[in-house]
mmCIF file of the N, C-alpha and C atoms, coordinates in Angstrom:
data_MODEL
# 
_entry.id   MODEL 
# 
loop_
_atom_site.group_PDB 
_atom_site.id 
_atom_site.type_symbol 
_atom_site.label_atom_id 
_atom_site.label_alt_id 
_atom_site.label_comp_id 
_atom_site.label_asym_id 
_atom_site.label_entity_id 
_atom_site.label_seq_id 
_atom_site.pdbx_PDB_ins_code 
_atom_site.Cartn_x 
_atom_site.Cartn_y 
_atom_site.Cartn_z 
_atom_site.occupancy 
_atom_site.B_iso_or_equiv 
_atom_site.pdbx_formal_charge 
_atom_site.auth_seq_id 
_atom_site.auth_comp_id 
_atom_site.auth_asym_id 
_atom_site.auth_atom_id 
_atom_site.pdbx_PDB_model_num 
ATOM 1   N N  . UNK A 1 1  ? -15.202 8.884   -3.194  1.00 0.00 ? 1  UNK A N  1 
ATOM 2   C CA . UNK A 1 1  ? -13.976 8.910   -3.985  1.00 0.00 ? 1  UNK A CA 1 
ATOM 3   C C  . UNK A 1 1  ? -13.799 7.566   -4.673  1.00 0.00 ? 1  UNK A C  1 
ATOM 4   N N  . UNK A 1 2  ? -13.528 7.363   -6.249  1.00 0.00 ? 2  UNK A N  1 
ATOM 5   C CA . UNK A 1 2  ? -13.360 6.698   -6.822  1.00 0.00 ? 2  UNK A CA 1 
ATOM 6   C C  . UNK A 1 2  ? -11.682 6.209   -6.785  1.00 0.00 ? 2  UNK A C  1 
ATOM 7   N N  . UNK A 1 3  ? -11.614 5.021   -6.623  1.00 0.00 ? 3  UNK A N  1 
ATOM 8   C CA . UNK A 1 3  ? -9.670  4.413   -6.470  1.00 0.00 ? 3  UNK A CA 1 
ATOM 9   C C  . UNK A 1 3  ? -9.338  3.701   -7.534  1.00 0.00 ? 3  UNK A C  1 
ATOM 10  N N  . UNK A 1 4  ? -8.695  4.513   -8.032  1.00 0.00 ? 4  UNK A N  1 
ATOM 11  C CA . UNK A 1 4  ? -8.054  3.641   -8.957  1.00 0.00 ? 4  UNK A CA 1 
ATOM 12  C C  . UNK A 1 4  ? -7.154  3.741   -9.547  1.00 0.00 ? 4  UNK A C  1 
ATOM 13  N N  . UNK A 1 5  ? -5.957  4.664   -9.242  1.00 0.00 ? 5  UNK A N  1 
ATOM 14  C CA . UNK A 1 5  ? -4.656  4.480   -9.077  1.00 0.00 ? 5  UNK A CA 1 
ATOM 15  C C  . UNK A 1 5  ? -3.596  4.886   -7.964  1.00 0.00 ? 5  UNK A C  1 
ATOM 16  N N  . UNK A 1 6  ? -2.978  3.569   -7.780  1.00 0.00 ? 6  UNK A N  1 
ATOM 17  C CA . UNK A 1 6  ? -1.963  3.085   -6.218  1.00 0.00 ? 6  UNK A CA 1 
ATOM 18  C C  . UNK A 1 6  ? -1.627  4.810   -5.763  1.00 0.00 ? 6  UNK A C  1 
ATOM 19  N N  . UNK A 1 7  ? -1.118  5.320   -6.752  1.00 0.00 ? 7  UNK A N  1 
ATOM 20  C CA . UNK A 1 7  ? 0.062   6.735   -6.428  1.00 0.00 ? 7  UNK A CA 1 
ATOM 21  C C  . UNK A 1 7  ? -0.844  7.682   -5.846  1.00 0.00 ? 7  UNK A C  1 
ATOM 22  N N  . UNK A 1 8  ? -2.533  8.209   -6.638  1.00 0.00 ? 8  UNK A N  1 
ATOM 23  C CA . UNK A 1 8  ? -2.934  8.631   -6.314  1.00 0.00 ? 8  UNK A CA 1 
ATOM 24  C C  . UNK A 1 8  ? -3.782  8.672   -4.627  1.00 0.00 ? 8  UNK A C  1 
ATOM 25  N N  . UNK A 1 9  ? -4.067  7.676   -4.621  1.00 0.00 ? 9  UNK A N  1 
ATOM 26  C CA . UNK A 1 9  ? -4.619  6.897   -3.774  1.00 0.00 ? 9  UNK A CA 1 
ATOM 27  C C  . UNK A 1 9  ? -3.537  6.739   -2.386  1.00 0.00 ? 9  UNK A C  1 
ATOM 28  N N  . UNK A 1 10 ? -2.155  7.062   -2.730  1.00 0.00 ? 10 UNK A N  1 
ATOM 29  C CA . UNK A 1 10 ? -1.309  6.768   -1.702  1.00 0.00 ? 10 UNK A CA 1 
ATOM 30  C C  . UNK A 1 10 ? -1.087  8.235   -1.083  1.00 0.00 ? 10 UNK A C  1 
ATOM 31  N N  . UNK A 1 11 ? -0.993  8.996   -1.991  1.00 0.00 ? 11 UNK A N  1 
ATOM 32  C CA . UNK A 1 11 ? -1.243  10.531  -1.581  1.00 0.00 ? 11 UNK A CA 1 
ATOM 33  C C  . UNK A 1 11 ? -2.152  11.350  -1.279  1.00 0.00 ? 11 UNK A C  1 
ATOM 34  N N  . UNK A 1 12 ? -3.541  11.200  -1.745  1.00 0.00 ? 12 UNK A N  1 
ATOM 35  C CA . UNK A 1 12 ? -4.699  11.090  -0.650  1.00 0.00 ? 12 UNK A CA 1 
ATOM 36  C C  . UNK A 1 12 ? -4.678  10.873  0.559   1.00 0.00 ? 12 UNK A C  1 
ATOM 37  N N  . UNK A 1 13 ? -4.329  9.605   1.038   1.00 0.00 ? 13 UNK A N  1 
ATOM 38  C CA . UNK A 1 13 ? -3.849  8.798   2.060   1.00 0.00 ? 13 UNK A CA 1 
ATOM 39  C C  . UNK A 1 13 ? -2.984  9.938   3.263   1.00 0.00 ? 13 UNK A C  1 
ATOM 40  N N  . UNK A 1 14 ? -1.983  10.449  2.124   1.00 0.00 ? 14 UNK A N  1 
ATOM 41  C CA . UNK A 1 14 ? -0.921  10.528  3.093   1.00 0.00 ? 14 UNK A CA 1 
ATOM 42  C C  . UNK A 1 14 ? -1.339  12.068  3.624   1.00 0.00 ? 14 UNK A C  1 
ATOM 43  N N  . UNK A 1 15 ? -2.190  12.652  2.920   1.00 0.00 ? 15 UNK A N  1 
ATOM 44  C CA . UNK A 1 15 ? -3.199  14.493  3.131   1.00 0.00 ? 15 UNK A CA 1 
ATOM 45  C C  . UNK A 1 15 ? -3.875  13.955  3.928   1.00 0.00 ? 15 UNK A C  1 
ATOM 46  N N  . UNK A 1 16 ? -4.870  12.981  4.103   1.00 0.00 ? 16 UNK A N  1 
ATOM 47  C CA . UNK A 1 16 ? -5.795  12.570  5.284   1.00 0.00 ? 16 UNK A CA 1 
ATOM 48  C C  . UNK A 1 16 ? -4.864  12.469  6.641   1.00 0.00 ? 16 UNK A C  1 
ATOM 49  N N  . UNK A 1 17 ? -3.771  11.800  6.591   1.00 0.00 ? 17 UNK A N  1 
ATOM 50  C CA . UNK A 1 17 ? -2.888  11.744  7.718   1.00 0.00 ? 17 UNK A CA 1 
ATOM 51  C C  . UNK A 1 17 ? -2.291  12.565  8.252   1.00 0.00 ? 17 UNK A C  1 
ATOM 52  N N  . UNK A 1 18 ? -2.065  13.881  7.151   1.00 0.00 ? 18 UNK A N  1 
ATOM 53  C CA . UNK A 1 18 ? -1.397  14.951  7.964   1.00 0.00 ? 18 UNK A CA 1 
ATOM 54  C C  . UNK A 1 18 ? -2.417  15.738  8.459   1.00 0.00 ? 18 UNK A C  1 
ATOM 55  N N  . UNK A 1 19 ? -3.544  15.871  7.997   1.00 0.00 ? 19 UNK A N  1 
ATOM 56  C CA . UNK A 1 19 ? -4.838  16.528  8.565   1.00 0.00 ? 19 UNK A CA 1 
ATOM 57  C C  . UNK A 1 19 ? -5.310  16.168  9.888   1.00 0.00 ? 19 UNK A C  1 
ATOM 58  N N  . UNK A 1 20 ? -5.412  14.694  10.195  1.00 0.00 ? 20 UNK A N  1 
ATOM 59  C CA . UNK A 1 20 ? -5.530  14.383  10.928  1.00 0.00 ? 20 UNK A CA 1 
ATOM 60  C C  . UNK A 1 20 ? -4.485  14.672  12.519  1.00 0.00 ? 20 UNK A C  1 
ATOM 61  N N  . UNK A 1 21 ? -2.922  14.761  11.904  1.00 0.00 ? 21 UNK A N  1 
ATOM 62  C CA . UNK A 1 21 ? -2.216  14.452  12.842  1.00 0.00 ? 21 UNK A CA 1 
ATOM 63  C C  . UNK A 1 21 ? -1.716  16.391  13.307  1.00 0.00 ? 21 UNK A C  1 
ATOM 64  N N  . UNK A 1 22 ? -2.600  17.130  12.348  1.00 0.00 ? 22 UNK A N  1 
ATOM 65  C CA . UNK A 1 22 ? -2.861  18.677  12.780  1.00 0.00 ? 22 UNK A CA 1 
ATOM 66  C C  . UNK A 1 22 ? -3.882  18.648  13.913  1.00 0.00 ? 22 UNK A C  1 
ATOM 67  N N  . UNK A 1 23 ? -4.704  17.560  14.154  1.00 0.00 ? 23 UNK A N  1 
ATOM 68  C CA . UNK A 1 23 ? -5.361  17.743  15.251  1.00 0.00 ? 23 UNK A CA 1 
ATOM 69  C C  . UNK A 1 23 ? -6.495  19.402  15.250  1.00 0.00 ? 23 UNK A C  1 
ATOM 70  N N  . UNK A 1 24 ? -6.683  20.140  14.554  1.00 0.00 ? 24 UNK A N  1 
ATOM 71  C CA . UNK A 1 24 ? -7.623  20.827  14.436  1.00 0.00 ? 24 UNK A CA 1 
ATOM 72  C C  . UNK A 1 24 ? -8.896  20.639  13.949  1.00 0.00 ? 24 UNK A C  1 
ATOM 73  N N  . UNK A 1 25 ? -9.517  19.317  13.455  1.00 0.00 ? 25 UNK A N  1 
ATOM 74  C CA . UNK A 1 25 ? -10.865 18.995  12.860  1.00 0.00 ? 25 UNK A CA 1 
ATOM 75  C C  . UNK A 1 25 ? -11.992 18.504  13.980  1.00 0.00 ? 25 UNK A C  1 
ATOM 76  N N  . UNK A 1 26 ? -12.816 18.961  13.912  1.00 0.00 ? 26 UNK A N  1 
ATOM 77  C CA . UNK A 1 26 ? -14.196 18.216  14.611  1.00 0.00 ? 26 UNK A CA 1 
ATOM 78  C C  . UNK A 1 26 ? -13.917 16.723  15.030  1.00 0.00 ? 26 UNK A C  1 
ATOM 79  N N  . UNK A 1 27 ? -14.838 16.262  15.573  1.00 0.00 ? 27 UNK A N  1 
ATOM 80  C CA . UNK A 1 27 ? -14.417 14.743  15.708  1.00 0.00 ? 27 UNK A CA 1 
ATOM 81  C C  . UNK A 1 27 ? -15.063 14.168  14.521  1.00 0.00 ? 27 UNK A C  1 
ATOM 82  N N  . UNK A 1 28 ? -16.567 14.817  14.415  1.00 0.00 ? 28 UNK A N  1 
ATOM 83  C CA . UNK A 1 28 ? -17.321 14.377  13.490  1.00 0.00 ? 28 UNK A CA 1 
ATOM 84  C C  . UNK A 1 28 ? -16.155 14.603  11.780  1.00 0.00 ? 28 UNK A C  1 
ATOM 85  N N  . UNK A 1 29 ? -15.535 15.382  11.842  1.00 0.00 ? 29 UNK A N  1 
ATOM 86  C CA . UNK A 1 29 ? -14.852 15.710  10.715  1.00 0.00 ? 29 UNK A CA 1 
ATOM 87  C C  . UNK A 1 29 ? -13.640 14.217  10.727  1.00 0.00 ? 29 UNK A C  1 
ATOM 88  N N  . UNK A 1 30 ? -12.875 14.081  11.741  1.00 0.00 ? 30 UNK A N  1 
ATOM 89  C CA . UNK A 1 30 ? -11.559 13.322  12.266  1.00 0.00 ? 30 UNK A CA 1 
ATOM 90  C C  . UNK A 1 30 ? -12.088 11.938  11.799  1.00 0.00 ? 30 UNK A C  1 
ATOM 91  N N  . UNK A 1 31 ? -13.812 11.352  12.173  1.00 0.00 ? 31 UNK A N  1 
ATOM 92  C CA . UNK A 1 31 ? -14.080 10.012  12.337  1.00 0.00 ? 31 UNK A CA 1 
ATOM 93  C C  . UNK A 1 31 ? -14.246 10.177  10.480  1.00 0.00 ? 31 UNK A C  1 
ATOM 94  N N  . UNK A 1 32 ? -14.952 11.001  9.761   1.00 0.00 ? 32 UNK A N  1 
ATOM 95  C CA . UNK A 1 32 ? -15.086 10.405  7.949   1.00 0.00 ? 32 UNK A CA 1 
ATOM 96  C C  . UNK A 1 32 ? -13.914 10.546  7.718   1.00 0.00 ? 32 UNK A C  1 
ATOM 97  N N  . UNK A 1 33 ? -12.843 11.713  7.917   1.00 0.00 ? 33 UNK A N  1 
ATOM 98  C CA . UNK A 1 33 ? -11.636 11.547  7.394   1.00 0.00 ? 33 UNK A CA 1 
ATOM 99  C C  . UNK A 1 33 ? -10.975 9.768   7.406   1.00 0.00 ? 33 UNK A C  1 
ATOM 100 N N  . UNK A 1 34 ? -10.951 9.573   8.585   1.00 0.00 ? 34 UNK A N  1 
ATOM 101 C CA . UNK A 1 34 ? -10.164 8.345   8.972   1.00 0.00 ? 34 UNK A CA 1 
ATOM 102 C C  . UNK A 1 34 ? -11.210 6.565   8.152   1.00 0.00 ? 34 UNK A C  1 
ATOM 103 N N  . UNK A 1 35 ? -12.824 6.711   8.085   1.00 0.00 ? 35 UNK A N  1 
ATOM 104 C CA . UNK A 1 35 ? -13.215 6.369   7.183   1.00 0.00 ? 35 UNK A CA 1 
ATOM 105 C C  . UNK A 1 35 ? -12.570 6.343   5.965   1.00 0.00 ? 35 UNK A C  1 
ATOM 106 N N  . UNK A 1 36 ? -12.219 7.266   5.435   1.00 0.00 ? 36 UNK A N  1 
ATOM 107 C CA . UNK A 1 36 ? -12.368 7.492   4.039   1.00 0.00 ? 36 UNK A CA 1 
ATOM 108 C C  . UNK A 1 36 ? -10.838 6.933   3.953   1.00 0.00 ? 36 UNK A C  1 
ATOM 109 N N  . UNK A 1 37 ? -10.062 7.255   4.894   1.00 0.00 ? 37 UNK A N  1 
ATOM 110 C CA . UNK A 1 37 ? -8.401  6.973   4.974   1.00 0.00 ? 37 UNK A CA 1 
ATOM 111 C C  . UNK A 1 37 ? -8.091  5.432   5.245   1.00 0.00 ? 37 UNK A C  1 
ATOM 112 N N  . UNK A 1 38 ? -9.550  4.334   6.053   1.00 0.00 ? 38 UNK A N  1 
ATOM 113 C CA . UNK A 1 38 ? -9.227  3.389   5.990   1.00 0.00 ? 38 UNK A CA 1 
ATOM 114 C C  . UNK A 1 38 ? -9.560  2.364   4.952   1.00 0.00 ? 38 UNK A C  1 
ATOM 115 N N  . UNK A 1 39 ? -10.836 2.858   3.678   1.00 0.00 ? 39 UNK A N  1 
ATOM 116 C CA . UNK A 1 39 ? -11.181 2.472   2.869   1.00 0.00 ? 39 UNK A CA 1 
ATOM 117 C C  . UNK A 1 39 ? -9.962  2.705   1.749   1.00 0.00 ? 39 UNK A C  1 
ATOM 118 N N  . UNK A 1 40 ? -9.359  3.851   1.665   1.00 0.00 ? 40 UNK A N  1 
ATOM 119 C CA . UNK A 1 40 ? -7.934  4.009   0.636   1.00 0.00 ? 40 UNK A CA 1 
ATOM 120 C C  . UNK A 1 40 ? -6.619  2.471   1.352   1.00 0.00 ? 40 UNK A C  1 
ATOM 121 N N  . UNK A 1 41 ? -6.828  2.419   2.446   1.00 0.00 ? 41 UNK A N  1 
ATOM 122 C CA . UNK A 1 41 ? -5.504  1.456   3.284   1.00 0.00 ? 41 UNK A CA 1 
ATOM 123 C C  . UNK A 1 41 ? -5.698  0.129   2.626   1.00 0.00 ? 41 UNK A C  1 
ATOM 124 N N  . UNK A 1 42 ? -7.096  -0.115  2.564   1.00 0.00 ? 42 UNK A N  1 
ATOM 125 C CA . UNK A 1 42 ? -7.450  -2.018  1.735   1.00 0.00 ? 42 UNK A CA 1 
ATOM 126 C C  . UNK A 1 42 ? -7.485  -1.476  0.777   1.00 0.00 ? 42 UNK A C  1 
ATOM 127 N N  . UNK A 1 43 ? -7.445  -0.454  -0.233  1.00 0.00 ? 43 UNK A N  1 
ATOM 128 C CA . UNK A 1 43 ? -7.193  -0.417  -1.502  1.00 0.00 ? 43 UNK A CA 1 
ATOM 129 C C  . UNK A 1 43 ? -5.765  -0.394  -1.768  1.00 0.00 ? 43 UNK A C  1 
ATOM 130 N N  . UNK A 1 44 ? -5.275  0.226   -1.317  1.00 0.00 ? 44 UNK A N  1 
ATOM 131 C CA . UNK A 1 44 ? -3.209  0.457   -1.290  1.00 0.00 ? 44 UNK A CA 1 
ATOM 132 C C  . UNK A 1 44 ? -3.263  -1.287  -1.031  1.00 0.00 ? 44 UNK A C  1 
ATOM 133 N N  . UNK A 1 45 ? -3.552  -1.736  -0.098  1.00 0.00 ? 45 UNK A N  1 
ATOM 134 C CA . UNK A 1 45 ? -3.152  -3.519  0.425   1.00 0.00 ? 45 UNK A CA 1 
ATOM 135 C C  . UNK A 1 45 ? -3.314  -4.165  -0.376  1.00 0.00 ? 45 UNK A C  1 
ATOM 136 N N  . UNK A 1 46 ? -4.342  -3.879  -0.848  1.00 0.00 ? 46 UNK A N  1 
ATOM 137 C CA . UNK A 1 46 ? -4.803  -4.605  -2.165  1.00 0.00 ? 46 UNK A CA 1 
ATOM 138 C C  . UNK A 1 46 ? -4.367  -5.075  -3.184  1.00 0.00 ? 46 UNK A C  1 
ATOM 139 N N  . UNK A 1 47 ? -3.600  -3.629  -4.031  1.00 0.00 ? 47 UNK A N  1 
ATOM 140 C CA . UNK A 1 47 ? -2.603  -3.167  -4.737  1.00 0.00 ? 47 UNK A CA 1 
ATOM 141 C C  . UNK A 1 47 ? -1.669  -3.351  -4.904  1.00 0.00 ? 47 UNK A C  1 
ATOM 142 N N  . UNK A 1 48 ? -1.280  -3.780  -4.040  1.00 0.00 ? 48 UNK A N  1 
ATOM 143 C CA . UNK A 1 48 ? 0.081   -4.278  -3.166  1.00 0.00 ? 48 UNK A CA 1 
ATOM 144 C C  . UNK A 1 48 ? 0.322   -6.060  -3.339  1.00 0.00 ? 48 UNK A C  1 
ATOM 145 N N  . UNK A 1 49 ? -0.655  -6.289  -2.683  1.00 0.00 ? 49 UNK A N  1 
ATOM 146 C CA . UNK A 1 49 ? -1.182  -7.621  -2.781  1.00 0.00 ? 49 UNK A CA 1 
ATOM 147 C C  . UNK A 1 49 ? -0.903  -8.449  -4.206  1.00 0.00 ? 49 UNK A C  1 
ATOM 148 N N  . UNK A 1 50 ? -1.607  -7.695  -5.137  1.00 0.00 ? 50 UNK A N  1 
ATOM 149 C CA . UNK A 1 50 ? -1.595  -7.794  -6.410  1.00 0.00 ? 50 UNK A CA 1 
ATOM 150 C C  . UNK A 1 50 ? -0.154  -7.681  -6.946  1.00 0.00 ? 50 UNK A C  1 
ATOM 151 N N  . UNK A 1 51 ? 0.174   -6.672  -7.055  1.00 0.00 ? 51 UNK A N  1 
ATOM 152 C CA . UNK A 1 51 ? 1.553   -6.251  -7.547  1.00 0.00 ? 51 UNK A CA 1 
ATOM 153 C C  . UNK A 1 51 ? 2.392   -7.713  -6.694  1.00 0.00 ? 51 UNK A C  1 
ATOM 154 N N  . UNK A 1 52 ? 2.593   -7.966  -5.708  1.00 0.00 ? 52 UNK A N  1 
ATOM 155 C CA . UNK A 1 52 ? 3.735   -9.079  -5.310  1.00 0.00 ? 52 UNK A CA 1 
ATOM 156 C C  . UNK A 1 52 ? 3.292   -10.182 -6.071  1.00 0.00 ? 52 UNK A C  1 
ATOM 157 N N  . UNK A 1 53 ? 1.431   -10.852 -5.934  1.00 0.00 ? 53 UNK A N  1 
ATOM 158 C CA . UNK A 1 53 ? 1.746   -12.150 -7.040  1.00 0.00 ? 53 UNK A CA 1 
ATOM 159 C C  . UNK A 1 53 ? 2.317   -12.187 -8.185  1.00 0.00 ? 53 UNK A C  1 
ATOM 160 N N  . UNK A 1 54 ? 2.424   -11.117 -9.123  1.00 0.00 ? 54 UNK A N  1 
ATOM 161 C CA . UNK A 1 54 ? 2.509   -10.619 -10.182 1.00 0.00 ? 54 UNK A CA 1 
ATOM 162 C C  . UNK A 1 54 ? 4.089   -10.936 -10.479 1.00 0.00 ? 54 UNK A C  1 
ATOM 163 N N  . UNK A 1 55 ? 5.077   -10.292 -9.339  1.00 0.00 ? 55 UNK A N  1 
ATOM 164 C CA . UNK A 1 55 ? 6.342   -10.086 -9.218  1.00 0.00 ? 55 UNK A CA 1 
ATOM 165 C C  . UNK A 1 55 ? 6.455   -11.967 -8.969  1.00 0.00 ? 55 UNK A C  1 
ATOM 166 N N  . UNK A 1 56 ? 5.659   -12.711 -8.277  1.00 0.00 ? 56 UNK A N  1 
ATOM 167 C CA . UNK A 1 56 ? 6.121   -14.017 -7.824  1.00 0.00 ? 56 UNK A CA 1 
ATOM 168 C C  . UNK A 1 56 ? 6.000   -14.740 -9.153  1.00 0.00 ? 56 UNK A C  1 
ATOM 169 N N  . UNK A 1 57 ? 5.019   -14.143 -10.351 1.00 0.00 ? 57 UNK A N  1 
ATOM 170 C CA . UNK A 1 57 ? 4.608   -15.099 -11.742 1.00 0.00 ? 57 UNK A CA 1 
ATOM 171 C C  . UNK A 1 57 ? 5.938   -14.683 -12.470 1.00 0.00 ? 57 UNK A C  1 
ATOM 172 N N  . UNK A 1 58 ? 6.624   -13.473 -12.131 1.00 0.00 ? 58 UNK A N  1 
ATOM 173 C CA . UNK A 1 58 ? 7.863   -13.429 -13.086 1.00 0.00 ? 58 UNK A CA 1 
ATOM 174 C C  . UNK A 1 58 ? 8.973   -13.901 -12.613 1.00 0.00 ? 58 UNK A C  1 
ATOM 175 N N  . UNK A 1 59 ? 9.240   -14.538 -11.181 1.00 0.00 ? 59 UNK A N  1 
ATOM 176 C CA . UNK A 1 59 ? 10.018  -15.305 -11.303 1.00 0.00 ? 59 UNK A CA 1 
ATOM 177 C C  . UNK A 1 59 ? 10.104  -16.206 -11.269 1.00 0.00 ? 59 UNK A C  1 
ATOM 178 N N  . UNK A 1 60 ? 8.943   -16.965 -11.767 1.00 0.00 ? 60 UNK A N  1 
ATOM 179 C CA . UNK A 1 60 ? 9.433   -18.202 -12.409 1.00 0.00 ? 60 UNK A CA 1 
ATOM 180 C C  . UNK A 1 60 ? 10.327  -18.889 -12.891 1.00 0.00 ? 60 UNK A C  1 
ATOM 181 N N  . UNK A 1 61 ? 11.040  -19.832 -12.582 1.00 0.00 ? 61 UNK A N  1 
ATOM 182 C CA . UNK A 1 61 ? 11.838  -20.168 -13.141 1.00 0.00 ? 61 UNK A CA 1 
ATOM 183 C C  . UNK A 1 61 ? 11.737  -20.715 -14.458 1.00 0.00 ? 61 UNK A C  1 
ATOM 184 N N  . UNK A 1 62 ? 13.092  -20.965 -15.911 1.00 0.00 ? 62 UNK A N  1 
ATOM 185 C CA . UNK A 1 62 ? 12.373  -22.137 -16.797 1.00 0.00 ? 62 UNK A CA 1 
ATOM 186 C C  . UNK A 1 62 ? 12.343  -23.194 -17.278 1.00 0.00 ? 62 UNK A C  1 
ATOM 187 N N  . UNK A 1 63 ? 12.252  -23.689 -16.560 1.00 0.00 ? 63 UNK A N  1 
ATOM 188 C CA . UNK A 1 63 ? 11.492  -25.063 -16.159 1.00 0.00 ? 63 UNK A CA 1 
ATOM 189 C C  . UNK A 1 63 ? 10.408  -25.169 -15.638 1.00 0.00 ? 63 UNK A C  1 
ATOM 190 N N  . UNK A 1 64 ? 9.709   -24.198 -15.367 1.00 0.00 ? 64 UNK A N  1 
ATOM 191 C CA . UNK A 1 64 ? 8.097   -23.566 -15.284 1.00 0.00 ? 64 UNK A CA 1 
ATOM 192 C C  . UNK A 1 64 ? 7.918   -24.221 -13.968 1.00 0.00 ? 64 UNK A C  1 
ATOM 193 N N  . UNK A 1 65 ? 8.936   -24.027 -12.448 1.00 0.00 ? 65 UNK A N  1 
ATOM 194 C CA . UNK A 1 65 ? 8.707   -24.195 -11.225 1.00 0.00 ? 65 UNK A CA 1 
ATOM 195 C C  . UNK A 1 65 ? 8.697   -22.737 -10.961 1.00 0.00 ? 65 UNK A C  1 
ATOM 196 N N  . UNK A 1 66 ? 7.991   -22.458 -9.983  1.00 0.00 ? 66 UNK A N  1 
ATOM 197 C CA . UNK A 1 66 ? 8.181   -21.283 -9.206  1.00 0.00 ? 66 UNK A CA 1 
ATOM 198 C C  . UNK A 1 66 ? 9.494   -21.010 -8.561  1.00 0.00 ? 66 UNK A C  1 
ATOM 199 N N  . UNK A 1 67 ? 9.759   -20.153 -8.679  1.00 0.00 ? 67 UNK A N  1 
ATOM 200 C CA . UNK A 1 67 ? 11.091  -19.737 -7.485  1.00 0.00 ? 67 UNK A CA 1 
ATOM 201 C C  . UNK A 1 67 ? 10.538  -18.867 -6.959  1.00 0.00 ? 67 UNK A C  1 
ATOM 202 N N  . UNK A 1 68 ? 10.202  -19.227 -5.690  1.00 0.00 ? 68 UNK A N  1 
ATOM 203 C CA . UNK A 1 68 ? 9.438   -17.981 -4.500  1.00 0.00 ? 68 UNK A CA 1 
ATOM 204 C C  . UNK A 1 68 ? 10.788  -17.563 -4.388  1.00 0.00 ? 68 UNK A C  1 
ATOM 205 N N  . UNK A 1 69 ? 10.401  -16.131 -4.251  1.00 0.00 ? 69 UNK A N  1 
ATOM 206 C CA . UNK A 1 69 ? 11.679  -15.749 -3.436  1.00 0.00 ? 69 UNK A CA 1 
ATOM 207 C C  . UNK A 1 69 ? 11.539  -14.319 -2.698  1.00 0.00 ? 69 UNK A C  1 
ATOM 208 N N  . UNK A 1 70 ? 11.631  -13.766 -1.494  1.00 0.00 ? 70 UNK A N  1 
ATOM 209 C CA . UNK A 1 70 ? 11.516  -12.766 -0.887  1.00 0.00 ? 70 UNK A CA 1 
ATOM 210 C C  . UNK A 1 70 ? 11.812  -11.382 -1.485  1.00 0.00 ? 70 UNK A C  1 
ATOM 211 N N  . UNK A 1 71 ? 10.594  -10.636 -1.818  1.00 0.00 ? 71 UNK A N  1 
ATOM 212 C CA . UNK A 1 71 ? 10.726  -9.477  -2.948  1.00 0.00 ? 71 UNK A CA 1 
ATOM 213 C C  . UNK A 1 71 ? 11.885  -8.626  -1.428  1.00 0.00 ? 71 UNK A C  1 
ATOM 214 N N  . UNK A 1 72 ? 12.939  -7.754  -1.861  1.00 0.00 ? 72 UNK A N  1 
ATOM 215 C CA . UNK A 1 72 ? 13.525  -6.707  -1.193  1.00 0.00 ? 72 UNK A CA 1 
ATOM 216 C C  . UNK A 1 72 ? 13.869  -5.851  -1.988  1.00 0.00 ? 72 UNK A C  1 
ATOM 217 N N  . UNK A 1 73 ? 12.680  -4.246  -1.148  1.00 0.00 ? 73 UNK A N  1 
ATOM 218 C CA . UNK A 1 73 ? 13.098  -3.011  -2.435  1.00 0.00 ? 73 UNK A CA 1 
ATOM 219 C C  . UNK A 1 73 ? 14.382  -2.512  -2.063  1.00 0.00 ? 73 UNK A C  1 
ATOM 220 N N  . UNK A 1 74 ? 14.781  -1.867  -3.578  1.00 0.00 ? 74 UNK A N  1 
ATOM 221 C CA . UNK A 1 74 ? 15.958  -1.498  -3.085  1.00 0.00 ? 74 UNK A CA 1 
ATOM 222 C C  . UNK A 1 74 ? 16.529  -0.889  -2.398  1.00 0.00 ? 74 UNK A C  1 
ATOM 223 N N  . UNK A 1 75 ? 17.808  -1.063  -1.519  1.00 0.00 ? 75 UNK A N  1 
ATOM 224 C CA . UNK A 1 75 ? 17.997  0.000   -0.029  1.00 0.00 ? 75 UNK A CA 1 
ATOM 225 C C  . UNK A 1 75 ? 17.953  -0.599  0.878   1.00 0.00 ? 75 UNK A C  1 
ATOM 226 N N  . UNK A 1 76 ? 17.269  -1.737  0.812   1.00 0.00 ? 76 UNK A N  1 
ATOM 227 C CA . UNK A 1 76 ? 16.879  -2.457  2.159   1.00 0.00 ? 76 UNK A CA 1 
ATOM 228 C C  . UNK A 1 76 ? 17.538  -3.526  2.760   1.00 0.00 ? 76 UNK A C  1 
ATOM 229 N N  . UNK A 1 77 ? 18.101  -3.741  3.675   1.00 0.00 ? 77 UNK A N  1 
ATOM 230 C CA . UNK A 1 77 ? 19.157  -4.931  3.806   1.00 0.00 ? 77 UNK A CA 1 
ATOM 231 C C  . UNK A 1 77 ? 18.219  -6.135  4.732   1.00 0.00 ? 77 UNK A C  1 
ATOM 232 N N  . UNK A 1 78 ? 18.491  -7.234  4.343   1.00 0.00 ? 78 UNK A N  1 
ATOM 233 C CA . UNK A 1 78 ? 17.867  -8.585  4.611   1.00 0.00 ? 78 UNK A CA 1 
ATOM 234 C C  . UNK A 1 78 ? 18.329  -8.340  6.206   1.00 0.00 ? 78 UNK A C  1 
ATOM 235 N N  . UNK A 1 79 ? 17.395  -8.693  7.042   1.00 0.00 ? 79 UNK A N  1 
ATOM 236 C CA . UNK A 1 79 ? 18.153  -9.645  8.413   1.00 0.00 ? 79 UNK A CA 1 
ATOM 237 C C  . UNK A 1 79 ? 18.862  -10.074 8.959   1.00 0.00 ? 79 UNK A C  1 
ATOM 238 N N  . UNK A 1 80 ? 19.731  -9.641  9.772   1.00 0.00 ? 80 UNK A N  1 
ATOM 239 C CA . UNK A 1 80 ? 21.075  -10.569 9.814   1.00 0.00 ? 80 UNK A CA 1 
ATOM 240 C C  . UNK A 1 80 ? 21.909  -9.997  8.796   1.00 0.00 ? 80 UNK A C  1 
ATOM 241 N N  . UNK A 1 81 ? 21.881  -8.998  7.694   1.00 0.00 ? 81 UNK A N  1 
ATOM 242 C CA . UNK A 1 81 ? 23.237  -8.678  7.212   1.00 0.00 ? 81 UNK A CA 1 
ATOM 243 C C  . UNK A 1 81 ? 23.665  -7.417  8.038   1.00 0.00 ? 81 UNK A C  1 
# 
């Protein structure tokens, strides 16, 4: 399987997992599934990976310092609130 887009690749992912968690496949079937499901996981990470530096180059501040700042998607409440 060729990867090369996050969405697709995340839903693949998520058919290997329910297959798996049906518990009806061979083992020999269970061990490439989970192969193939952990080679999609460093591609999603990857992806991921990518996408946050990306998000860290736009917030830059301008005065051309970085402002790191803790990406939170929306919905999600910080620590302590």
């Amino acid at each position: 399987m060729e990867l090369k887009d996050f969405e697709a690749a995340l839903k693949r992912l998520e058919e290997i997992v329910s297959k798996l968690e049906e518990g009806e496949l061979s083992l020999e079937q269970s061990v490439k599934l989970f192969e193939e499901g952990m080679e999609i996981s460093r591609f999603c990470g990857k992806k991921l990976n990518d996408a946050e530096r990306r998000v860290e180059v736009l917030l830059k501040r301008t005065d051309g310092e970085l402002s790191e700042e803790a990406f939170e998607p929306a919905g999600q409440a910080r620590e302590g609130d």
